[in-house]
TORPA-4810 file (N, C-alpha, C, O; in nm, 3 decimals):
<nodes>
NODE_1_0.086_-0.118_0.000_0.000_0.000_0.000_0.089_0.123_0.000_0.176_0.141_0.085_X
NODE_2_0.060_0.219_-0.115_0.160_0.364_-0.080_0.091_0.433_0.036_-0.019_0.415_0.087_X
NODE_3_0.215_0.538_0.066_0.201_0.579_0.177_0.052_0.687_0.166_-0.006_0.698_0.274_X
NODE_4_-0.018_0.770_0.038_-0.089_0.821_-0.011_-0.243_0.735_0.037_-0.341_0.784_0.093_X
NODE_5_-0.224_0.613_-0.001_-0.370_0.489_0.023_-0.339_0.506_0.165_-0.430_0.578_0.207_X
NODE_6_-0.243_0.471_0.281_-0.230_0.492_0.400_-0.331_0.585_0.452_-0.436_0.556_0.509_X
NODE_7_-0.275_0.726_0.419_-0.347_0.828_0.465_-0.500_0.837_0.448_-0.595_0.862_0.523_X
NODE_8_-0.486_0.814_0.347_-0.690_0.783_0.303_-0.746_0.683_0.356_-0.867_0.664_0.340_X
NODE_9_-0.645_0.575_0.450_-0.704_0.492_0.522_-0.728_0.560_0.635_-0.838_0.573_0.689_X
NODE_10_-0.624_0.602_0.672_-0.628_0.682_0.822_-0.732_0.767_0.807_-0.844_0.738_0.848_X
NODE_11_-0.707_0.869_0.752_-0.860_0.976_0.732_-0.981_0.909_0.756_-1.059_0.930_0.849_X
NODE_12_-0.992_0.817_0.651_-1.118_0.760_0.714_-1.183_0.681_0.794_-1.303_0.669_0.817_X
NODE_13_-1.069_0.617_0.842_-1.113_0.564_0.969_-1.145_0.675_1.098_-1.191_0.645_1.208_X
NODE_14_-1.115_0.784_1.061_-1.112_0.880_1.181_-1.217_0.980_1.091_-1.182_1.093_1.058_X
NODE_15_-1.301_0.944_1.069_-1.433_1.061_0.972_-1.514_1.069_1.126_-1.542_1.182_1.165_X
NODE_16_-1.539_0.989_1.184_-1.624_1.019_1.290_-1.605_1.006_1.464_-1.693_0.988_1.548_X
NODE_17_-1.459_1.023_1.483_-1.372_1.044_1.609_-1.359_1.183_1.615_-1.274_1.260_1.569_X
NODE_18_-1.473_1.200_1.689_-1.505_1.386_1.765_-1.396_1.414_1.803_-1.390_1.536_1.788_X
NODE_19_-1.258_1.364_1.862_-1.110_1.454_1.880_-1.049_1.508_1.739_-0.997_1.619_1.730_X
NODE_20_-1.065_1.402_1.613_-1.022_1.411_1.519_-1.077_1.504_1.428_-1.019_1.536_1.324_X
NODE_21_-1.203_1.556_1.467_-1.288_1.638_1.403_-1.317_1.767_1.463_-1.378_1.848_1.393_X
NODE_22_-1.275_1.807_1.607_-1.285_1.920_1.688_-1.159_1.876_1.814_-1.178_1.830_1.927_X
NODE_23_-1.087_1.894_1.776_-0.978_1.852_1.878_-0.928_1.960_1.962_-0.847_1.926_2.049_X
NODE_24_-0.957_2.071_1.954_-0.962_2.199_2.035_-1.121_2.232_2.112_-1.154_2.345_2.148_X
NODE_25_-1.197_2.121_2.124_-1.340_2.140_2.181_-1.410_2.267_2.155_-1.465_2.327_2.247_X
NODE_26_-1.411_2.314_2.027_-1.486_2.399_1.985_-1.609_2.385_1.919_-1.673_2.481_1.877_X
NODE_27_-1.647_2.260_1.909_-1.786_2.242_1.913_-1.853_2.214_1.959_-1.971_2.249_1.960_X
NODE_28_-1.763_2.086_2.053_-1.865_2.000_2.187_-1.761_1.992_2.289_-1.661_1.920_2.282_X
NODE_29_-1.787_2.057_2.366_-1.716_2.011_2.536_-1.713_1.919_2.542_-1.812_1.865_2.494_X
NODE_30_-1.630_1.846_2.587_-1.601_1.695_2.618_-1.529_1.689_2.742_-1.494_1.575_2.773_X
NODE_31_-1.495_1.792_2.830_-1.432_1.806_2.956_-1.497_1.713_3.099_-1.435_1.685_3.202_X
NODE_32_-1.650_1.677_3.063_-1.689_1.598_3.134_-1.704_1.501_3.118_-1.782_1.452_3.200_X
NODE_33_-1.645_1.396_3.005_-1.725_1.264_2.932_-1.554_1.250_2.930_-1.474_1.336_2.893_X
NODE_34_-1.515_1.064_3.003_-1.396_0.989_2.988_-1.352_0.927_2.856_-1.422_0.923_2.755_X
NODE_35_-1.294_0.904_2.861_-1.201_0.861_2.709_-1.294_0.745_2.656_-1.305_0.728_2.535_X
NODE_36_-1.339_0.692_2.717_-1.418_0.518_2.750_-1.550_0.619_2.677_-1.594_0.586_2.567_X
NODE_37_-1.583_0.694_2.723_-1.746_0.757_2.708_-1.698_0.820_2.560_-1.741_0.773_2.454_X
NODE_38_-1.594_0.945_2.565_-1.556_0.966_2.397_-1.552_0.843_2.283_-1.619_0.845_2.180_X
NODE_39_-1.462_0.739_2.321_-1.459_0.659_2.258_-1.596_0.566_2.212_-1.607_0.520_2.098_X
NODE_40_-1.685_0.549_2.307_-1.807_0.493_2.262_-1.888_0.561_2.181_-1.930_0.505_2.080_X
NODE_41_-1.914_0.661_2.205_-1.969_0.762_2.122_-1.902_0.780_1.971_-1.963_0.765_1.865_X
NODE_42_-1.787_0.809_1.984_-1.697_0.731_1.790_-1.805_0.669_1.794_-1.916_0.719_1.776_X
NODE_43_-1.770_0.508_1.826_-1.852_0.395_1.754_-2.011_0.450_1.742_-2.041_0.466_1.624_X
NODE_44_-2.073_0.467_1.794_-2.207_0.511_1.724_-2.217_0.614_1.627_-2.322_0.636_1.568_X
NODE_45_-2.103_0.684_1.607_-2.117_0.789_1.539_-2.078_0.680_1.377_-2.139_0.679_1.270_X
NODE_46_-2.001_0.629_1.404_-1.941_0.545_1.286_-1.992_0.454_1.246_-1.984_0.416_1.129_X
NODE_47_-2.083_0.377_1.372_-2.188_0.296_1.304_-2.338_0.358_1.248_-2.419_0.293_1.182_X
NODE_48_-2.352_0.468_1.282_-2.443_0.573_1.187_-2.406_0.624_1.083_-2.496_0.662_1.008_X
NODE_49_-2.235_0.648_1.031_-2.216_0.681_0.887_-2.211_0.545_0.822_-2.209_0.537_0.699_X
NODE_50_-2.210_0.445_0.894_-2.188_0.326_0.771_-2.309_0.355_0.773_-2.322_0.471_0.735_X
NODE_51_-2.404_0.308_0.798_-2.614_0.340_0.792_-2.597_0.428_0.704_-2.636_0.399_0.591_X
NODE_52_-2.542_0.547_0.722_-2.576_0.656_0.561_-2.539_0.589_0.487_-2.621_0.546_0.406_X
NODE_53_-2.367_0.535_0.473_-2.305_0.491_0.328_-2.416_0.426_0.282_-2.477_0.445_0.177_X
NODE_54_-2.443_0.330_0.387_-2.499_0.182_0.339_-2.667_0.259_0.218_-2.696_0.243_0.099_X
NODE_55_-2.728_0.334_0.326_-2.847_0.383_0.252_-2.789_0.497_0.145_-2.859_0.534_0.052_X
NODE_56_-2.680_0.539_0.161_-2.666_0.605_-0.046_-2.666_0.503_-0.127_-2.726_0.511_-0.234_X
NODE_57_-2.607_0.401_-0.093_-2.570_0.320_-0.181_-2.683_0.262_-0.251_-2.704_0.248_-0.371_X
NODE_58_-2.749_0.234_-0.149_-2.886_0.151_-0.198_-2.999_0.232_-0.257_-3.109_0.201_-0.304_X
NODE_59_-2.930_0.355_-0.237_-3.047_0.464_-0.301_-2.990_0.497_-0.438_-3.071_0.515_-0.529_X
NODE_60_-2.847_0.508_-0.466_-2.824_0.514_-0.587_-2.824_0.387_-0.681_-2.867_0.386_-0.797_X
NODE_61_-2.769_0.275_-0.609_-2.880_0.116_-0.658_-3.011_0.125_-0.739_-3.030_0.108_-0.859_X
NODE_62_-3.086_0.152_-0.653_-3.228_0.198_-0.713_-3.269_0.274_-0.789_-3.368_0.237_-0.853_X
NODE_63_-3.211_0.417_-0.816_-3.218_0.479_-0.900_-3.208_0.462_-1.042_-3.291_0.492_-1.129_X
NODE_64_-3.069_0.399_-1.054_-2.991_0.346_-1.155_-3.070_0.203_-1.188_-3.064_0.181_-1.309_X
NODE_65_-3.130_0.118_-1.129_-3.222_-0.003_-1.178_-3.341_0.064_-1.254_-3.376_0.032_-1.368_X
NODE_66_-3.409_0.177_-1.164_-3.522_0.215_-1.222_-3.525_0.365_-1.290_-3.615_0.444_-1.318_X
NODE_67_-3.415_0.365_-1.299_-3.414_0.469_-1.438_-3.456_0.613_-1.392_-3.491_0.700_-1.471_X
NODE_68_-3.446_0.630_-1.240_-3.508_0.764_-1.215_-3.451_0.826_-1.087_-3.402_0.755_-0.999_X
NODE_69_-3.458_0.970_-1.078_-3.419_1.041_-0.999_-3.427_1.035_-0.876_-3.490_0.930_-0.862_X
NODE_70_-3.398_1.093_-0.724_-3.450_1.065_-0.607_-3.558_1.110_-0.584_-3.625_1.057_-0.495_X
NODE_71_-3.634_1.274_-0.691_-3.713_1.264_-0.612_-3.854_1.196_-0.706_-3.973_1.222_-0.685_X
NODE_72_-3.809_1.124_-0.789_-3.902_1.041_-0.890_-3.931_0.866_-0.754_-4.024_0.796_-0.713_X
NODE_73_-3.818_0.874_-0.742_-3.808_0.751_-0.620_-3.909_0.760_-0.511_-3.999_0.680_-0.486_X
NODE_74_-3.874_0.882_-0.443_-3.945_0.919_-0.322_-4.101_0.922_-0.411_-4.184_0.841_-0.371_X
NODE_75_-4.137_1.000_-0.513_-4.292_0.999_-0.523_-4.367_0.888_-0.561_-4.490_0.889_-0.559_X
NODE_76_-4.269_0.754_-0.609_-4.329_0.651_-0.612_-4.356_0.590_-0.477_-4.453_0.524_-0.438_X
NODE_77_-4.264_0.621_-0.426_-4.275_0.570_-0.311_-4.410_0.600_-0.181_-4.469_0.529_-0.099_X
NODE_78_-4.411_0.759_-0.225_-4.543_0.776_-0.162_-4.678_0.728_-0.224_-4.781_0.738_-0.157_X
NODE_79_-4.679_0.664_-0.378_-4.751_0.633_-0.448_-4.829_0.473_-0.420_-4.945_0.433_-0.435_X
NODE_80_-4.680_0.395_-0.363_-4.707_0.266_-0.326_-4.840_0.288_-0.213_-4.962_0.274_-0.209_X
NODE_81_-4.709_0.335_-0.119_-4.804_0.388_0.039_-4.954_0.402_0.052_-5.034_0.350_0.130_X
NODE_82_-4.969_0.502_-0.066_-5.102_0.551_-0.081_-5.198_0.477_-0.118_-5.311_0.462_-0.071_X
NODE_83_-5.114_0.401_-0.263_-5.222_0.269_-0.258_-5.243_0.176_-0.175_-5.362_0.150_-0.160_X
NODE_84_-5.154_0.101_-0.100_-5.204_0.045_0.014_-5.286_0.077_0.127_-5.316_0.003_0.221_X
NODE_85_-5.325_0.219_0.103_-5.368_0.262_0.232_-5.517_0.385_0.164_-5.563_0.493_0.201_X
NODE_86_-5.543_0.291_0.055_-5.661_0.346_-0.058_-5.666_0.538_-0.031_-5.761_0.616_-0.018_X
NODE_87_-5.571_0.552_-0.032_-5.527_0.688_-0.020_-5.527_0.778_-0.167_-5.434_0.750_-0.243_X
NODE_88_-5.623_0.884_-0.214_-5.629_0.945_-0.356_-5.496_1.036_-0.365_-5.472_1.135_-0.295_X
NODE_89_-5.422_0.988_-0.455_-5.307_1.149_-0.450_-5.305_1.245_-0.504_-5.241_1.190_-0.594_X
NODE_90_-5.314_1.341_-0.538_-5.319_1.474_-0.627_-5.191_1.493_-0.644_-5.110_1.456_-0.558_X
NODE_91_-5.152_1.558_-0.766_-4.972_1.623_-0.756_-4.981_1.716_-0.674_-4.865_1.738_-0.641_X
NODE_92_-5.055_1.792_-0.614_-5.079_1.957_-0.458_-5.026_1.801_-0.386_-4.909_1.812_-0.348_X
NODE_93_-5.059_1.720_-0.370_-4.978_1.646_-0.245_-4.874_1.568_-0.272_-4.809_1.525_-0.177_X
NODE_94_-4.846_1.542_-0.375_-4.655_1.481_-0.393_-4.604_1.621_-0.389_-4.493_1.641_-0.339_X
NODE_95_-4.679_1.729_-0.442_-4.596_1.853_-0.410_-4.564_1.913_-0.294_-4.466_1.988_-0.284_X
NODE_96_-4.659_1.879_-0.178_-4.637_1.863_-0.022_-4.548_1.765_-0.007_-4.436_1.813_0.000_X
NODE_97_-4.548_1.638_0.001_-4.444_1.571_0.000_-4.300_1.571_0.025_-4.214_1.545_0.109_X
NODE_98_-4.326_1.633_-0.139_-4.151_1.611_-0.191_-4.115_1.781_-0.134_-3.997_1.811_-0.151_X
NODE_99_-4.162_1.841_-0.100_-4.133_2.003_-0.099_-4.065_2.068_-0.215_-3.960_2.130_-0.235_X
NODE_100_-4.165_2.029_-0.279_-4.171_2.111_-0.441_-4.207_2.165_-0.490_-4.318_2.170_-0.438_X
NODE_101_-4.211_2.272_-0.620_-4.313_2.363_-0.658_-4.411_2.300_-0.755_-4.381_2.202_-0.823_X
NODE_102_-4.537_2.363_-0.759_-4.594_2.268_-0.856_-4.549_2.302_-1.020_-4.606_2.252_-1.117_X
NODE_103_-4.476_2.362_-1.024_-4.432_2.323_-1.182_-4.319_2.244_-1.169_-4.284_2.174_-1.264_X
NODE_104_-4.253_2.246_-1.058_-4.132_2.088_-1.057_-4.235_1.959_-1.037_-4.209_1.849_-1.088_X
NODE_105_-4.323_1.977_-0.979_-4.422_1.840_-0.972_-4.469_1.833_-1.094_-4.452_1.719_-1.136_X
NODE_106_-4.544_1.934_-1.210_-4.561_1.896_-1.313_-4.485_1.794_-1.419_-4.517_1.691_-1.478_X
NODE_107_-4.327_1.910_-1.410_-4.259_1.830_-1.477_-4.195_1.658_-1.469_-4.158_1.576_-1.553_X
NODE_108_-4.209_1.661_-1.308_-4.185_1.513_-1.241_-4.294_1.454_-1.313_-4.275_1.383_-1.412_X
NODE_109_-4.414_1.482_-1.265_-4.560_1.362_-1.322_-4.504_1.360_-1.492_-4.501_1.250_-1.548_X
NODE_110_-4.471_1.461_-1.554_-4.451_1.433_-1.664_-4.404_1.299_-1.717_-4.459_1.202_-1.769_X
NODE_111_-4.280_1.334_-1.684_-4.120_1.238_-1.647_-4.213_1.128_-1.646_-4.266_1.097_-1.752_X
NODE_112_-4.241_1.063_-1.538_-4.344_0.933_-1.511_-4.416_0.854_-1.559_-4.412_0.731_-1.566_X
NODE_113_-4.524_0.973_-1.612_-4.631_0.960_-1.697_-4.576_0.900_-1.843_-4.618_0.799_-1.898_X
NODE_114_-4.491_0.973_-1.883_-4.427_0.960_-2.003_-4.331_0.806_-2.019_-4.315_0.730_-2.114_X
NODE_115_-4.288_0.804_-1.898_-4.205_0.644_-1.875_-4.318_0.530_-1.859_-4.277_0.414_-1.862_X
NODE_116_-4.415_0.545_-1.847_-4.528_0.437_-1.803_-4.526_0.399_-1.642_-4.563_0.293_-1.590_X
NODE_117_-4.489_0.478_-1.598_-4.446_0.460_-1.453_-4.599_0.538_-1.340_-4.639_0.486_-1.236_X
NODE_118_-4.647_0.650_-1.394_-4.798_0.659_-1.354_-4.901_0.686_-1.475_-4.886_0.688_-1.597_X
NODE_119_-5.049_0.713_-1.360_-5.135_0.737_-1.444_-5.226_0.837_-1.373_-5.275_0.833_-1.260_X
NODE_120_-5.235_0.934_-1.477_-5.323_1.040_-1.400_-5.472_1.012_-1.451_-5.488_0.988_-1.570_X
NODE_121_-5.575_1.013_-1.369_-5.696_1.024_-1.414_-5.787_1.113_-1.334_-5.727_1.145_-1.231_X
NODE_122_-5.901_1.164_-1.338_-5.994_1.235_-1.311_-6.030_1.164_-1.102_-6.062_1.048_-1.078_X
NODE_123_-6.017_1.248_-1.018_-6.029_1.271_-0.937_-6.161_1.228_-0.888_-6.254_1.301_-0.921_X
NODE_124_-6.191_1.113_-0.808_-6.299_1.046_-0.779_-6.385_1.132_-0.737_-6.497_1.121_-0.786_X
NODE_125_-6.363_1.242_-0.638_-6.491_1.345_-0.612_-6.449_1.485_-0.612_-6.530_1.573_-0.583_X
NODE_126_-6.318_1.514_-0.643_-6.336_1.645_-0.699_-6.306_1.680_-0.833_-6.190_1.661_-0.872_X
NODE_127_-6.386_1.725_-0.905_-6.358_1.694_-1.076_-6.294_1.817_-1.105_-6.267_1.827_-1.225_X
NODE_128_-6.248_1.951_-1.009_-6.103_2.029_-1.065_-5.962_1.944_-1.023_-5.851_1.996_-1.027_X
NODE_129_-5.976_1.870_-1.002_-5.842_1.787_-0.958_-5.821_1.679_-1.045_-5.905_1.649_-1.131_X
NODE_130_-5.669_1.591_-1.022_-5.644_1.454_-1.094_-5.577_1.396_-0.935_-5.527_1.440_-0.831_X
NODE_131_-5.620_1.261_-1.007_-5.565_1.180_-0.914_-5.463_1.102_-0.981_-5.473_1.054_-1.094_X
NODE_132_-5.344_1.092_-0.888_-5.184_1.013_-0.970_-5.206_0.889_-0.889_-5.251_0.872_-0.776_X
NODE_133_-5.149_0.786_-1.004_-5.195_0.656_-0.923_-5.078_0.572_-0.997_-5.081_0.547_-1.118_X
NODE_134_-4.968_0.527_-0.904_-4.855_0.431_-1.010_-4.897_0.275_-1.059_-4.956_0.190_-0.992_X
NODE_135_-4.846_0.266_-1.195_-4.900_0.153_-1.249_-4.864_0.025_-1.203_-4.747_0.012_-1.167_X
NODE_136_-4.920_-0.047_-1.199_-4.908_-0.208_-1.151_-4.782_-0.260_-1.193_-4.743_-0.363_-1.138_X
NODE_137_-4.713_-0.210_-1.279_-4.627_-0.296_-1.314_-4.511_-0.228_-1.259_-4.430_-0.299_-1.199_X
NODE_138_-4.489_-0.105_-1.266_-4.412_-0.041_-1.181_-4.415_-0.006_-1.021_-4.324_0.063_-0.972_X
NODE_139_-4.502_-0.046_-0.957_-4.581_-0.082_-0.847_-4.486_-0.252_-0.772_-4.448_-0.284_-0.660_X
NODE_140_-4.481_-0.315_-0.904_-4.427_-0.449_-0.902_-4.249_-0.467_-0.901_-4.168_-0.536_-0.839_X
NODE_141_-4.245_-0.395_-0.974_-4.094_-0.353_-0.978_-4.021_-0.311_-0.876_-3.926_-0.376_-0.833_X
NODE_142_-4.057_-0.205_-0.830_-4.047_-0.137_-0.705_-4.039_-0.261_-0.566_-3.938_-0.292_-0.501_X
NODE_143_-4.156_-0.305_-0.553_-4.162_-0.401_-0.434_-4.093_-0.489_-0.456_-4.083_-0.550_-0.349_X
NODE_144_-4.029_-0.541_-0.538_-3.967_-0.653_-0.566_-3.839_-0.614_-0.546_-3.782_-0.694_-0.472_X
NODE_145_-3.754_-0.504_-0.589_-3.639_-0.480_-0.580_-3.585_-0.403_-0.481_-3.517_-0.457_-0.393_X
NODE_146_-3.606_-0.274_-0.479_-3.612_-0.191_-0.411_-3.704_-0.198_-0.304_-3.630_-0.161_-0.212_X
NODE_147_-3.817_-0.220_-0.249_-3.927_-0.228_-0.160_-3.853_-0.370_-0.090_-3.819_-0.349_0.026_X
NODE_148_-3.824_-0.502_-0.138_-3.751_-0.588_-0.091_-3.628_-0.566_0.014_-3.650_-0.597_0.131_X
NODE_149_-3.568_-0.542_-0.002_-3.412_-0.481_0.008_-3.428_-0.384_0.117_-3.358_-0.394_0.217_X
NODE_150_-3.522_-0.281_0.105_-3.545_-0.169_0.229_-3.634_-0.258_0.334_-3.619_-0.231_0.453_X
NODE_151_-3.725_-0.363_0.297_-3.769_-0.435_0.383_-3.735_-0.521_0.508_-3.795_-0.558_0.609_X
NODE_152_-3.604_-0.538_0.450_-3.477_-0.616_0.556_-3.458_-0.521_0.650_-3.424_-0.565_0.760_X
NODE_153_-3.475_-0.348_0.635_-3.440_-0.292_0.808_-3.565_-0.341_0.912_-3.528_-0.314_1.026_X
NODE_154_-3.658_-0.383_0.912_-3.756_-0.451_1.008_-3.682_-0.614_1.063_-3.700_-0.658_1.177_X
NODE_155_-3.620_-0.667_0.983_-3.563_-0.766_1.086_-3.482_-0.733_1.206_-3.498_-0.788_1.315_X
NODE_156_-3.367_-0.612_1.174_-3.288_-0.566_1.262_-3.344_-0.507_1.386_-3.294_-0.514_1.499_X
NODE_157_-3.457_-0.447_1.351_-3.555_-0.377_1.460_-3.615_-0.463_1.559_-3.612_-0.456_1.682_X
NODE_158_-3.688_-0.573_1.456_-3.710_-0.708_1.546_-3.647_-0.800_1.586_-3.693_-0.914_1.589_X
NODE_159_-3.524_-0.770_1.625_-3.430_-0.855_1.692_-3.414_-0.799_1.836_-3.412_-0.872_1.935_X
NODE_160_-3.403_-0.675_1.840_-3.407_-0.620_1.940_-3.569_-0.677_2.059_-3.679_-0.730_2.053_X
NODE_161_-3.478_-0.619_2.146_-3.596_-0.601_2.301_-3.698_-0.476_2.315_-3.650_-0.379_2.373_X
NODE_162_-3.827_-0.464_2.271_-3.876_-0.374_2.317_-3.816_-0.272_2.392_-3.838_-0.160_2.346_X
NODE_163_-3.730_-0.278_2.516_-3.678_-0.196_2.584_-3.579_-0.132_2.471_-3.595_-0.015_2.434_X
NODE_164_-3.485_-0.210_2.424_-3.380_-0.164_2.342_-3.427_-0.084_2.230_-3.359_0.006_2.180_X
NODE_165_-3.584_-0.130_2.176_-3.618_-0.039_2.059_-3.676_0.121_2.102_-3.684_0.223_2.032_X
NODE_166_-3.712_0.097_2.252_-3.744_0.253_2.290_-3.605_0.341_2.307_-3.603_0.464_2.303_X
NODE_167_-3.504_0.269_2.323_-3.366_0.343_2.311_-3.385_0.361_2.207_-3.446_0.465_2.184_X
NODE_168_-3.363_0.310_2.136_-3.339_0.362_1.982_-3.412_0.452_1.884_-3.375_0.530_1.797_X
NODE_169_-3.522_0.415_1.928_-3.631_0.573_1.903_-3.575_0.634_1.963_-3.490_0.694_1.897_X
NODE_170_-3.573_0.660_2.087_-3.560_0.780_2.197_-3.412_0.857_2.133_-3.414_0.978_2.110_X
NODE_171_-3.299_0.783_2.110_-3.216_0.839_2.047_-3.214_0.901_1.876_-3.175_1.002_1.818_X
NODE_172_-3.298_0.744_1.835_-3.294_0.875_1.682_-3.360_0.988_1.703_-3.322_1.096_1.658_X
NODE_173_-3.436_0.976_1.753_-3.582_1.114_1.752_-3.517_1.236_1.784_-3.561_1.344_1.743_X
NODE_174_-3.363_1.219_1.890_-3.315_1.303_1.953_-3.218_1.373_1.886_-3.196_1.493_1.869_X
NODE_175_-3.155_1.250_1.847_-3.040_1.304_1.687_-3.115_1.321_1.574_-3.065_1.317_1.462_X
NODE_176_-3.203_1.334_1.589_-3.288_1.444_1.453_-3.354_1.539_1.490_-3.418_1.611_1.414_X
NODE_177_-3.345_1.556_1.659_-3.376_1.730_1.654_-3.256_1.794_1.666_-3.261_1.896_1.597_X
NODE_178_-3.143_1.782_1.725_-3.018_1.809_1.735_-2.962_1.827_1.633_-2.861_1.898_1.635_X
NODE_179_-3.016_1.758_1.491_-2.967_1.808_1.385_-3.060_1.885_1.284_-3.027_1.949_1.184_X
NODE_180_-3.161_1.866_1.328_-3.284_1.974_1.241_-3.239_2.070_1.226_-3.174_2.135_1.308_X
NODE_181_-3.271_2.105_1.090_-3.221_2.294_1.047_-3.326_2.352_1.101_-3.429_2.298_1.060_X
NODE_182_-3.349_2.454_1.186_-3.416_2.519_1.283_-3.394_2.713_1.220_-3.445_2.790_1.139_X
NODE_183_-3.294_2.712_1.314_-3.316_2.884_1.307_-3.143_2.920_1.283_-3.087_3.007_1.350_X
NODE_184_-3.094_2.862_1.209_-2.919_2.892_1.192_-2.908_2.996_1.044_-2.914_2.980_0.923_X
NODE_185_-2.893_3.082_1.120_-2.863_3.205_0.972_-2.838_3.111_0.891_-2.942_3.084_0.831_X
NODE_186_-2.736_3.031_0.851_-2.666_2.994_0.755_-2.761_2.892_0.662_-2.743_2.860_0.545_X
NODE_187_-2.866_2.852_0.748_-2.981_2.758_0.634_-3.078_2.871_0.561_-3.145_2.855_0.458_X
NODE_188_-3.069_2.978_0.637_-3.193_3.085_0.547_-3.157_3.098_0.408_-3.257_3.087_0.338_X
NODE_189_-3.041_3.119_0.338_-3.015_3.139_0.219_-3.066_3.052_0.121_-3.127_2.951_0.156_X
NODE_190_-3.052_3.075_0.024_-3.177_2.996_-0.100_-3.140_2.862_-0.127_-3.028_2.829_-0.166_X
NODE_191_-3.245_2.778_-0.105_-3.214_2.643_-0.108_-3.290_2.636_-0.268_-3.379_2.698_-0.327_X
NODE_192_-3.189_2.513_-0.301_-3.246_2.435_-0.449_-3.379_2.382_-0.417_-3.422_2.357_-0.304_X
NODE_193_-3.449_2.366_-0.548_-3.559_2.299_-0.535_-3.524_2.152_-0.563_-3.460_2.140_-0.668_X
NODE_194_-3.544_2.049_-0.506_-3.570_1.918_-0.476_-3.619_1.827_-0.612_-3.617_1.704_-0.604_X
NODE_195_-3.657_1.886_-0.720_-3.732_1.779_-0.841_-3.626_1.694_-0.918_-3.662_1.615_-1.005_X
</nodes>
């Protein structure tokens, strides 16, 4: 191995060792938490970026099988949902959804529509509206490959102890308000649109 691959080993083994990443405690005090307590905390931090790697991966997997964007992914995805749960969709609600404008939702249903991937038809009881409804066969596709594959995180969940799964809520729920964009000047500036 050159000494170059070395370093890119080292680096990344240390992507999520809080000394290695704030080693002057300028982001998180650590003056009260032991080396034993720093060090454990790494490992969850590191076993939560493999969980991201692992879910890009499988999200760009999917994409690339089914020929479509993330947020073409995500609206099928709310599409499945909906049908299982005899739910009518309008594009005003993949456009809630996805947090999109409705001319990026237009052009998405387009995209779709045009792939054989949905079908818009006339709105069971309000006739200024359409209802988007994904086709059976792409419906099939989806669950089989992708819907399969994401289905396997419910074994891991059910392995656990009830007790252990209220930790684990209790902590994600917590590391996603801790990381929610809230009120930080620096998120106000103009975000891309999502289509």
């Amino acid at each position: 191995m050159s000494k170059r691959d070395e370093d890119v080993t080292v680096v990344s083994s240390r992507l999520y060792d809080v000394e290695k990443n704030d080693p002057d405690s300028l982001l998180v005090d650590r003056s009260q938490l032991s080396s034993e307590d720093i060090q454990g905390v790494t490992m969850v931090m590191a076993a939560l970026g493999r969980l991201r790697d692992a879910e890009q991966l499988l999200s760009e997997a999917s994409q690339r099988y089914m020929k479509l964007g993330r947020s073409d992914m995500r609206a099928l995805h709310f599409l499945i949902v909906a049908q299982h749960t005899n739910a009518v969709v309008t594009p005003s609600a993949i456009a809630t959804h996805l947090g999109i404008s409705s001319a990026s939702t237009t052009k998405l249903l387009d995209r779709l529509q045009e792939a054989g991937h949905i079908v818009r038809s006339p709105h069971p009881s309000d006739r200024r509206a359409l209802a988007i409804t994904i086709t059976d066969e792409t419906r099939e596709a989806a669950m089989q490959t992708v819907g399969r594959l994401q289905a396997k995180r419910f074994h891991a969940a059910a392995r656990l102890t009830p007790e252990e799964r209220a930790v684990v809520v209790r902590f994600l729920d917590d590391m996603t308000d801790q990381i929610a964009v809230k009120n930080e000047a620096w998120t106000k500036e103009s975000r891309p649109d999502h289509s």
